[in-house]
N, C-alpha and C positions, 0 to 999 in steps of 0.2 A: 822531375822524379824519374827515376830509372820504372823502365817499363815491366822488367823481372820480377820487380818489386812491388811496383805499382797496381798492376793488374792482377798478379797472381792474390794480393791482399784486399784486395777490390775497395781498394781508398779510392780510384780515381774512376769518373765514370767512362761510359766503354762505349764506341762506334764498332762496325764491322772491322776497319782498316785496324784498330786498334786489336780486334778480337784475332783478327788474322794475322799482324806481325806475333802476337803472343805462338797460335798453333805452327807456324814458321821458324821462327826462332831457335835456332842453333846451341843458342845458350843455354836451353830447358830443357831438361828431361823428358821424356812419354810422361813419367810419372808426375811431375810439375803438371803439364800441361794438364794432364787430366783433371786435375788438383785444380787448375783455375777455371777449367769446366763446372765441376763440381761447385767449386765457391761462388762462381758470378752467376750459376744456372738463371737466373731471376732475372738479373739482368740484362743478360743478352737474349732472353727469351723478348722478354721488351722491343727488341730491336728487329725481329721480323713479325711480320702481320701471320699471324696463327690461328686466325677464324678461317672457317670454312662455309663454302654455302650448301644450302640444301641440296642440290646437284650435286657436286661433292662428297657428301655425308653419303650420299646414294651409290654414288659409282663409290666410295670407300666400301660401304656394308656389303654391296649388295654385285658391283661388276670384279670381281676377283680371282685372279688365276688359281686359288687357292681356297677352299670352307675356312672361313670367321668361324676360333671357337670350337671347330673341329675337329680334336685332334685324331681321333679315330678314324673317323671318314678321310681325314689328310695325310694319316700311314698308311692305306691302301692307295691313295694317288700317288704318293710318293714312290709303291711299291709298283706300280703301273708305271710310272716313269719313269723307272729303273731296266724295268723288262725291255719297253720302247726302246732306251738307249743303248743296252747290251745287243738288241736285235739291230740295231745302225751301225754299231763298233764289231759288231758278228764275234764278239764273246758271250761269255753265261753271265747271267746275273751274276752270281756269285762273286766274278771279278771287277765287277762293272765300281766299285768304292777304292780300289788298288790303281786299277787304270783313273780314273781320276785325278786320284794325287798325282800318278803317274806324270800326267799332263800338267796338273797343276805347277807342280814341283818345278817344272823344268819349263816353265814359261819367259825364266828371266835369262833362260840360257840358249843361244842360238844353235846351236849345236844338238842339245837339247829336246828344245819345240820342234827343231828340224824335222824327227824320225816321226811327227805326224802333219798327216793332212791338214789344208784347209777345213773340208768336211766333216773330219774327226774333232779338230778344235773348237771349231763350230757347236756342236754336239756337244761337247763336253760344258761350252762357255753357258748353252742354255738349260742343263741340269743343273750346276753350281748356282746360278742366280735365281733358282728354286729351293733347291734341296740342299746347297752346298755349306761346308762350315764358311764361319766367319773369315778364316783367314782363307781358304778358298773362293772367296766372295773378293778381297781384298788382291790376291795374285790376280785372280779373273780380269776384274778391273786395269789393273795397273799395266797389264799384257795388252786388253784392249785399249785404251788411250796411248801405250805406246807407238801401236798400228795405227793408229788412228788416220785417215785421209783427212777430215774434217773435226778436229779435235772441241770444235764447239756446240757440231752437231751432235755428237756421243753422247757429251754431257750434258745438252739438254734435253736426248729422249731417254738418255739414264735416270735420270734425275725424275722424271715425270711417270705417274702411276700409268699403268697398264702398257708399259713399254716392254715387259719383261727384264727388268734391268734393276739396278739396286735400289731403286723405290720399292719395285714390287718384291723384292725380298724381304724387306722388313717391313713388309704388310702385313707378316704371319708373328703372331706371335711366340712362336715358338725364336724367332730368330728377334731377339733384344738388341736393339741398337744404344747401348750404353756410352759414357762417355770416353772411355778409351774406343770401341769401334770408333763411334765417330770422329775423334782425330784420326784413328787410323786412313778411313776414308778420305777424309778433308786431305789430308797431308796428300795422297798418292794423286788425289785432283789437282792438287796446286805445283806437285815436282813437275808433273808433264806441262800443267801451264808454263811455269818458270822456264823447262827447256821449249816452251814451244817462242817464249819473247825472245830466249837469248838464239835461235837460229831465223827468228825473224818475219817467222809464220803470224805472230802476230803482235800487238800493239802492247807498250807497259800500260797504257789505257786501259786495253781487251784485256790483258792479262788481270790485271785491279778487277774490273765489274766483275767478270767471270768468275772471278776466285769468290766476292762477294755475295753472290748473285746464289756461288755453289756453296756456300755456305751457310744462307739463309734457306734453302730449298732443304737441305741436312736436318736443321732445327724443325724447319715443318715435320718435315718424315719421323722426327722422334718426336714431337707433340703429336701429331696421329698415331702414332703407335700407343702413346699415355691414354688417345682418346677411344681409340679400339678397347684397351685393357679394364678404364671408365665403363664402358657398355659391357663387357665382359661381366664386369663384378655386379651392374645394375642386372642382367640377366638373369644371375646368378640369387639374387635379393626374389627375386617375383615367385 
């Protein structure tokens, strides 16, 4: 049975490998793909372990770059980390969301990224996976693993809460990890894997787990976010 078909109608049942050639796939649309997100949600939710433990649950509530639920007390740290980064970049707040794109924008162009720092990039990469929108979260990304020295080290302390990286972005509720983000993400993890087997850096083995591995770590991050939003509402009941 063709897998276009197969998968996005969710006749046949589903492995990671299976879930991955579907987000891969040349042949499907964003919009498909999301679409088989949508439809199989269940069961590839099945397919990675999504308890959590007590410890866990703790450093989720309780150890976070960011107020749980907050969102008031979270627009003045947001506004504090705005000040902080204009005083690094030695512009005014008030340009500090302009220079951003600025940088963002021009992440995929050498020439581009060129006319900034190290430092200044630096800077920028760790406001964005605070504060930054979704597709600024996505360019951020996609610039770091292209740099990447160690491209399996990134993604696994990207991957992992309190790294400041794209776990702890979508720690905040305010930043919804829906199923188009999440292809989006997946997809920019898996080009730089694909270019990193075809130059040799590493194994179609490595390439497989890691892509897997980054894709089951993905679904955690959006069941914690469902399970943040759960405690949100039961808060909100008391």
């Amino acid at each position: 049975m063709d897998i276009r078909v197969s998968k996005i109608s969710g006749e046949m049942p589903l492995d990671l490998t299976a879930v991955r050639k579907v987000l891969t796939s040349s042949d499907l649309t964003d919009a498909q793909k999301t679409q088989f997100l949508r439809t199989n949600s269940t069961q590839i939710k099945s397919l990675v372990d999504t308890k959590i433990t007590g410890a866990e649950f703790q450093t989720l509530m309780e150890n976070r770059p960011l107020i749980i639920f907050k969102p008031l007390k979270n627009s003045f740290t947001k506004a504090g980390d705005k000040k902080i980064l204009a005083k690094t970049l030695n512009i005014k707040p008030t340009l500090v969301d302009a220079y951003i794109n600025d940088v963002t924008e021009n992440m995929k162009s050498v020439a581009g990224i060129g006319r900034f720092s190290a430092d200044e990039i630096k800077a920028v990469k760790t406001y964005v996976y605070r504060h930054g929108t979704k597709q600024q979260l996505i360019d951020t990304l996609d610039y770091e693993l292209a740099h990447a020295k160690d491209i399996l080290t990134v993604l696994y302390e990207t991957l992992e809460y309190n790294s400041g990286g794209v776990a702890d972005y979508f720690m905040r509720p305010i930043h919804r990890l829906d199923n188009s983000t999440m292809y989006n993400v997946y997809n920019t993890i898996d080009k730089h894997l694909t270019k990193c087997e075809a130059n040799g850096s590493i194994s179609a083995q490595r390439h497989k787990d890691t892509a897997e591995w980054a894709l089951a770590k993905i679904y955690q991050i959006q069941n914690n976010q469902k399970l943040q939003n759960a405690v949100k509402l039961y808060k909100e009941l008391q």
